[in-house]
N, C-alpha and C positions, 0 to 999 in steps of 0.2 A: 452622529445620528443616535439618537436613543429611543428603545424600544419598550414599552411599557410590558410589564410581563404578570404570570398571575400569582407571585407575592408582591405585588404593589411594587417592586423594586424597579431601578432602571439597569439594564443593559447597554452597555455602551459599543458599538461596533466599529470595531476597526476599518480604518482609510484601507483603502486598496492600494497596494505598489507591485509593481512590477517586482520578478528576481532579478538581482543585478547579471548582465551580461558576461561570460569569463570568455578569457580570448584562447585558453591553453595552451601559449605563447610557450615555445624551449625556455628552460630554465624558469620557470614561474612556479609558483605555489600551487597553484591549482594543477596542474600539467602534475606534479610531482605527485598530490593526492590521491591523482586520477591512478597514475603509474601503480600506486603502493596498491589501491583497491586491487585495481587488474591483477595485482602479484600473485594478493591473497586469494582474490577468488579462483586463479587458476592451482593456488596451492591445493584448494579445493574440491576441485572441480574431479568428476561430475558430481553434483548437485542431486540429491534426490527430493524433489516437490511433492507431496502428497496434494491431493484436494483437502480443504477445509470449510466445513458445513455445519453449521452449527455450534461452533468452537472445537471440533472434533477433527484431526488428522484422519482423514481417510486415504489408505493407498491400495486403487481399483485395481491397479495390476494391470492395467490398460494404458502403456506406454508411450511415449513422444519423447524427442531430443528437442533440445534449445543450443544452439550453440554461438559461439562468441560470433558477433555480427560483424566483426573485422577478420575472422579467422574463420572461416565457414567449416573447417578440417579438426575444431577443438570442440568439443561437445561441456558446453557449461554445465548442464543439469538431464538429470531424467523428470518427467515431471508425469504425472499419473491424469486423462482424461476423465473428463466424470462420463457415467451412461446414464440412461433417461431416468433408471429408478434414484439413483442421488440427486441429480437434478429436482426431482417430486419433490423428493426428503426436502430440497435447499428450499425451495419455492414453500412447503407446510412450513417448517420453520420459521419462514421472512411475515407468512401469515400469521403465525401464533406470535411471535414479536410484535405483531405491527398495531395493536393497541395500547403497548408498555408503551412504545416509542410515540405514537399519538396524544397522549399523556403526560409526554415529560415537558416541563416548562420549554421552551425557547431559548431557552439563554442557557438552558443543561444540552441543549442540540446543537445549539451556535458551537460553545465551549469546545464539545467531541469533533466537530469540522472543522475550527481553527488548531487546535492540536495537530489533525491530522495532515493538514494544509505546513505546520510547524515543522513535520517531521517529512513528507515528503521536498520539503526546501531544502533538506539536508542532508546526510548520508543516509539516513533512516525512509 
């Protein structure tokens, strides 16, 4: 399918597929991946999450655990809740963005969501 865009150009959009299924079968590649992640992030761990608003690390100082969902007793991250006033802030920001972003061709939009679509299929 091709999208006509507003430099006369085409855009060509990608077929859809599915992720392939993994079984994390003992002794498999993936089971083994999976194991090395776990490792590091408990080498890790805990985690400290800031909120991010506007490309900005904000840490509110308003606290919450996350912890490993196999281990309820292993705390992966601290992560910081946002309160109403950051919340605003996120919400003015998304508004002052949202005529850049209204703006940008289609195929400059498609691009940033396939990417991101790229990177959440993978470790990232």
């Amino acid at each position: 399918m091709s999208v006509p865009t507003a430099n006369l150009a085409s855009f060509k959009i990608p077929s859809v597929t599915n992720e392939p299924m993994k079984s994390y079968a003992p002794g498999s590649a993936e089971r083994a991946a999976l194991q090395a992640a776990l490792k590091e992030l408990r080498a890790q761990a805990p985690l400290d999450i800031p909120c991010i608003v506007n490309g900005q690390e904000i840490r509110t100082g308003i606290m919450e655990k996350q912890v490993f969902p196999h281990e309820h007793k292993t705390v992966l991250c601290n992560y910081h809740n946002a309160d109403e006033a950051l919340v605003a802030k996120a919400i003015d920001g998304a508004l002052a963005a949202k005529e850049d972003w209204e703006n940008t061709p289609f195929n400059d939009r498609a691009a940033i969501f396939l990417k991101a679509a790229d990177l959440a299929s993978t470790k990232y």
